[in-house]
C-alpha positions, 0 to 999 in steps of 0.5 A: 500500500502507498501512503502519503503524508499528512502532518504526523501521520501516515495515511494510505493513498487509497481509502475506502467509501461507505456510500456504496457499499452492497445491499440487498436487494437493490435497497439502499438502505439495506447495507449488506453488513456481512460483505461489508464487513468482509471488504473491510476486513480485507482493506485492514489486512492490506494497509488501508487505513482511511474509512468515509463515511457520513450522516445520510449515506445508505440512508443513514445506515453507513455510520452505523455498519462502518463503526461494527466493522471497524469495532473489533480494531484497536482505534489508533490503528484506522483513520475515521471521516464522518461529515456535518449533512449541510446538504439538508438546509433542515440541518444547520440549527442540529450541528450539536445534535447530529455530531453527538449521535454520529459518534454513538452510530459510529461506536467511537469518542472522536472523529479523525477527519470530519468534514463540512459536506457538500459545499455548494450554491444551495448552502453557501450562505447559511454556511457562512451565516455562522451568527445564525446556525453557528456551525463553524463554530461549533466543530471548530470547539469540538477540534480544539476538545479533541472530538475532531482531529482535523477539520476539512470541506468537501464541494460539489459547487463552482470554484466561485463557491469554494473561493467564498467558502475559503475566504471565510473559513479557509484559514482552518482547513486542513483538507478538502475533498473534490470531485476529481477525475479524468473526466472532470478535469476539464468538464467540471474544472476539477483542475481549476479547484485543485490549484485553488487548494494548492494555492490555499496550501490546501491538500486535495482528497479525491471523491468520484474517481472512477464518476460512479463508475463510468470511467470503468465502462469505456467504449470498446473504441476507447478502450483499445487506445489505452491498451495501446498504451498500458497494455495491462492496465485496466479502466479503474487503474488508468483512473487511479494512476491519473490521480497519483500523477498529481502531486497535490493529491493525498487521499483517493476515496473509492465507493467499493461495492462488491470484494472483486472492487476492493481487491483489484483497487488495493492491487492497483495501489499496491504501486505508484505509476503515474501518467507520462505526458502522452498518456494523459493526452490520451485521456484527455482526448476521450474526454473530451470526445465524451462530453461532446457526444452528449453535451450541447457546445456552448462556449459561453460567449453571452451574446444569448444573454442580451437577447433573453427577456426574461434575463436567464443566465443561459450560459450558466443554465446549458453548462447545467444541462450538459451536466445532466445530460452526461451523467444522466441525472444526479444531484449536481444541477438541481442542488445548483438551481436550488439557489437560482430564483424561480424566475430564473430557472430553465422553465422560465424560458418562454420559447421565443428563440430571441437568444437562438438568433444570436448564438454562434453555435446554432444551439436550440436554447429554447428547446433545450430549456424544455427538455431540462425543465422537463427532466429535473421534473422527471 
């Protein structure tokens, strides 16, 4: 196993996430506890020593199957991540609350790394609105009681977000978690957020390597241009070696699913081999190959902008669609447009095509403000 440095400690390059683990009969809720445990057994054996899990992961079962199967380990011998649930605006006056019954679920005295979960468009401000909901304030006081030993962020938002989130409270955090990967370098500026952190001083930890497994299922066309390459190396190992081609990055989280997941991923970070330039050329371009079949080429020139009477920032709004479309749905767009006014939304658009005449691209904007709007209410 590779480990990385971190302050005084050692921390393997791979961790292991709670959010997909197996269930039972397609119900996430119904974690599969034996297999779990099993995976985790493995994982221990083997170097692993970082485990994420957080609040409403399986559907708030992860916290509590993830401290059973670490129980039987002495606690100075794993690294546990749990996760304030600021995803949930309900949440933010319940920071006291949530902490105390996370620590009974997880069956521990203290979290190694806790994190705010979810740093985005649609809780910015009630995160930073620490005079009403006081959360900073409040795992700040736990760190310095020892219930928390070391405070960091995840985002899913924009760079603009994370900067604002960072100017408040960057000064006190020690790492971040990002979506990162191949794919996400340039579709989601994974690479502008991480030189944000490496500016900040900030160590990354990677979410999302392998985006739910998509990277893993290459067409046979893409597929045959990394062999070319990497003969022997498969999908997940050309996902994972992208990452440790980046020196900013400490920690990789995979969400395992199965024991087949877990051995192949603790195999392939049994080595370091990171990406020559021509390698990561190659994934660049099935990248960006991928994204165009499936994405609308907008190059957010706003000529559109001047022309829409109802003042929607389409260029914004077609970036969010082509999201939803790649992936195919999630939670990326709607928690973003869950900050944008009603009348701003797509199905604000009233089809008069005023933008279209504008738009260098040829891009049906009006029609693809339907077919948005007609999605996110699918």
């Amino acid at each position: 196993m590779i480990y990385k440095d971190f302050k005084d400690m050692k921390l393997s390059a791979l961790g292991m996430g709670a959010m997909r683990l197996p269930v039972i009969d397609g119900d996430d809720a119904r974690i599969d506890e034996a297999q779990a445990a099993a995976m985790t057994d493995y994982a221990m054996a083997h170097g692993v020593n970082y485990y994420d899990t957080a609040w409403g992961y399986h559907g708030g079962n992860s916290e509590i199957v993830m401290g059973r199967a670490l129980a039987k380990y002495p606690r100075d011998s794993f690294y546990l991540a749990s996760k304030f649930p600021g995803y949930d605006l309900s949440n933010m006056d319940k920071a006291e609350e949530i902490f105390e019954e996370q620590l009974k679920k997880c069956g521990v005295e203290y979290f190694d790394f806790y994190l705010f979960h979810n740093v985005c468009e649609m809780n910015i401000d009630a995160y930073l609105d620490d005079g009403k909901y006081g959360v900073f304030s409040y795992l700040a006081k736990q760190r310095e009681r020892g219930r928390i030993r070391h405070l960091g962020f995840s985002a899913h938002g924009s760079r603009e977000v994370t900067i604002r989130f960072l100017d408040a409270y960057g000064a006190d955090m020690e790492f971040g978690q990002l979506q990162l990967n191949w794919l996400d370098w340039s579709f989601q500026d994974a690479k502008g957020k991480t030189a944000l952190l490496n500016e900040r001083g900030i160590p990354v930890w990677v979410m999302e390597p392998l985006r739910g497994g998509k990277l893993t299922a290459l067409s046979e066309g893409d597929a045959a241009k990394l062999r070319a390459l990497r003969p022997a190396e498969s999908a997940a190992g050309w996902a994972f070696r992208f990452l440790q081609s980046l020196p900013e990055v400490t920690v990789v989280l995979s969400g395992m699913s199965n024991y087949e997941q877990i051995r192949e991923n603790v195999r392939i970070f049994e080595s370091e081999e990171p990406l020559d330039k021509r390698e990561m050329e190659a994934l660049f371009e099935i990248a960006e190959e991928m994204v165009r079949q499936s994405s609308l080429p907008c190059t957010g020139c706003r000529y559109c902008v001047s022309r829409c009477p109802q003042g929607l920032d389409i260029p914004n709004l077609l970036d969010l669609y082509n999201e939803h479309c790649f992936t195919g749905g999630g939670f990326i767009a709607p928690m973003a447009l869950a900050a944008v006014p009603q009348e701003k939304q797509p199905s604000a658009c009233v089809g008069c095509r005023g933008c279209e005449t504008v738009c260098p691209q040829r891009i049906e904007i009006s029609a693809a403000m339907a077919d948005f709007t007609a999605r996110l209410s699918a």
